[in-house]
N, C-alpha and C positions, 0 to 999 in steps of 0.2 A: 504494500500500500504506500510505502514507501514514494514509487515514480507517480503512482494519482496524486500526493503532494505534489509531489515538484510541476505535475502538471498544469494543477491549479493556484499554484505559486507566481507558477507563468502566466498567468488568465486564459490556461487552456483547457477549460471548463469541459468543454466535448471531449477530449482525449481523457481528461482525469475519470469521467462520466462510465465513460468505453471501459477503460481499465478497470472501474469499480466492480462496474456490470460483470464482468469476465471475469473476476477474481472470486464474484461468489455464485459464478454459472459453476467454474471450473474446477473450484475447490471448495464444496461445502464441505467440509470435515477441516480447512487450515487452519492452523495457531491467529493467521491474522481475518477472520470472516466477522468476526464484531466489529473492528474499525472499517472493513469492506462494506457492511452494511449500513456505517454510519455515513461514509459517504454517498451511498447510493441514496440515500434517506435524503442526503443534501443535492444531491442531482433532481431526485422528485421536486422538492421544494423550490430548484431553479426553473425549473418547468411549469410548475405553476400546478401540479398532481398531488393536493393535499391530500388525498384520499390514499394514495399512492406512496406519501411519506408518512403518513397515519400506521398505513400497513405494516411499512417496514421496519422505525420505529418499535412498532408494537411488539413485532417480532423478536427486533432485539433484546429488549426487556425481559420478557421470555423466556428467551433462549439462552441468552450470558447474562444473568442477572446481575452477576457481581465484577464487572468488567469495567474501566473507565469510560466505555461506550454507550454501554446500556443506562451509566449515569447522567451522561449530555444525552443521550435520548429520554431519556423520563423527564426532565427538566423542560426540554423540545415539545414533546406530547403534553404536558401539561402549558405550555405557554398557546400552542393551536386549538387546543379542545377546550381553552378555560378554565379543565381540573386546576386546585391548588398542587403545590411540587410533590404532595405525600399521596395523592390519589393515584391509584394501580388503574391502569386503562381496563375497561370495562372485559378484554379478550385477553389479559394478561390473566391467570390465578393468584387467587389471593396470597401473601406468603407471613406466614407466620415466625415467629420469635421472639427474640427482645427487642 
């Protein structure tokens, strides 16, 4: 995920976009797919596909709960939908503990 930085460091939003896309067509199981999906999340939201970045978001949450990605996407999710920052999106499970 590294080069979709530098892509979008560049303002080359479409390339960074492409490589996100690809990185988590091609490897869903990699050490790096929660940062892959948090940019893909940011490529929805340049498009203008709230629904789209709702999804994926969501997903992340999810699926790498304890990740520093899933952290800016809860944050994300609750700035779009209005929840306060402690509301679980409605498709996420509840998670219990201290």
């Amino acid at each position: 995920m590294e080069a979709a930085g530098a892509y979008a460091d560049a303002g080359r939003s479409e390339a960074a976009c492409a490589l996100a896309r690809r990185s988590v067509d091609e490897y869903p199981a990699g050490g790096a797919l929660a940062e892959a999906l948090w940019r893909l999340a940011g490529c929805e939201a340049l498009a203008g596909g709230v629904e789209g970045e709702k999804r994926i978001l969501t997903r992340l949450v999810r699926e790498f709960p304890s990740t520093p990605a899933a952290r800016r996407a809860g944050g994300r999710l609750a700035a779009i939908t209005g929840r306060s920052g402690g509301d679980a999106p409605s498709e996420a499970p509840a998670r219990s503990g201290p």
